[in-house]
N, C-alpha and C positions, 0 to 999 in steps of 0.2 A: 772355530766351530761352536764355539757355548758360548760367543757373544751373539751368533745369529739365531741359538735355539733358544737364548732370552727375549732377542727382539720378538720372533713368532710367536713366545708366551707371552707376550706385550700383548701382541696383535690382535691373537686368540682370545685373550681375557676381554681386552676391550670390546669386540663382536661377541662375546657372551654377554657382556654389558646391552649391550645395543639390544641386540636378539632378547633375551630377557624383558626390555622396556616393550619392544616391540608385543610380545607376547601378551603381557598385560594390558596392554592398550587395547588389541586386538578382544580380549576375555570382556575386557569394559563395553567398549562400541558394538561385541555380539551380544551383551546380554542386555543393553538397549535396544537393539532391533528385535532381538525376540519377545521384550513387555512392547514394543511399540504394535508387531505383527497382532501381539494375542489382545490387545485392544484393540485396534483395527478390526480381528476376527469376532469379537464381543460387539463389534457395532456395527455390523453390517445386518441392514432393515430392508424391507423389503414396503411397499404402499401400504400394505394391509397392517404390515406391523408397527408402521409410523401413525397411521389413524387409529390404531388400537390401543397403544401408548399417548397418542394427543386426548382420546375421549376418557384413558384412565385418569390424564393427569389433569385434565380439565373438572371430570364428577368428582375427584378427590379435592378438589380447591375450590369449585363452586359448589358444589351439591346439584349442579343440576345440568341439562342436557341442553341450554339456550347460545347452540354454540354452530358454526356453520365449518367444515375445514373444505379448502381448494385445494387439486395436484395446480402447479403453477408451469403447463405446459412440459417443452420437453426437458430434460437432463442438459446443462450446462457443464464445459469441461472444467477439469481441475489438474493445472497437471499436466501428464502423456498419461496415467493410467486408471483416473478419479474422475467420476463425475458428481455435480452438486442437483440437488432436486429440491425444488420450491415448492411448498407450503403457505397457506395463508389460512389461516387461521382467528376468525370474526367470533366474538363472544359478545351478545346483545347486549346483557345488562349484567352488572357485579359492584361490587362495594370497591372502596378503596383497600380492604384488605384482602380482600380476594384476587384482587388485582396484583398486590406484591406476592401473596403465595402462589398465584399464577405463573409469576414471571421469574419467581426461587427456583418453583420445580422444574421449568425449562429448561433453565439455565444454568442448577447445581444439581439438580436430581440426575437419574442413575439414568438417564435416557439420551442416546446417543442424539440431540437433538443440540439445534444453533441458533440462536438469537437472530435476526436480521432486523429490520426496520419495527420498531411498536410504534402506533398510533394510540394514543388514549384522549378516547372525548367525554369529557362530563356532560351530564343529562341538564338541562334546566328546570327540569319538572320535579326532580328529588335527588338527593344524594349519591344516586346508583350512577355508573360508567361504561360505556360501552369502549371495547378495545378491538384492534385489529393487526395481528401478529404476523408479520414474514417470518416463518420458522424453514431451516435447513439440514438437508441430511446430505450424508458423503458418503458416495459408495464406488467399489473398484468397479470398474466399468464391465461390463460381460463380453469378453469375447464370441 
């Protein structure tokens, strides 16, 4: 009888083992999903709030308003539950420095916004560049 009530404290100890690792893991991976959801919740834009943030970050980097932005048709899937929405984004004329603050604040600024294709053409008339930006937004899809 107290060699099998040691094996079961064997047994038990170990599946506390286990169940304790499990537990941890489980605290780890839920409290990723919860900063991933409240990110996810923090970027979710709407047309009007994506043009409002492209013409903030564009008058803050160029000073000026020589800028044209496209919706780029419908919402493409992402996913089962995500859809992507295209932007395009034309900026006539800018310096080369405006150009890299341009494309910092897109792409490290606080704006839930995505890089896609840039097009940069230099002028031959003077030093100024015209650009042309695929920008991307993700959003859950609306039931």
């Amino acid at each position: 009888y107290v060699a099998d009530t040691k094996r079961v404290l064997a047994l038990r100890s170990t599946q506390l083992e286990d169940l304790s690792r499990v537990v941890r893991r489980y605290k780890t991976l839920n409290s990723r999903l919860e900063k991933a959801q409240k990110t996810f919740a923090q970027s979710q834009t709407t047309f009007k709030e994506v043009t409002d943030q492209l013409d903030r970050i564009v008058r803050q980097t160029i000073g000026s308003n020589t800028h044209d932005l496209k919706k780029g048709g419908s919402p493409s899937q992402v996913g089962f539950d995500y859809e992507k929405q295209a932007f395009t984004l034309n900026v006539r004329s800018l310096s080369l420095e405006q150009v890299i603050k341009l494309l910092y604040e897109l792409e490290q600024g606080g704006s839930p916004l995505f890089l896609g294709k840039v097009d940069i053409i230099r002028s031959s008339a003077d030093n100024s560049f015209a650009a042309t930006l695929e920008i991307f937004s993700i959003q859950k899809k609306s039931s």
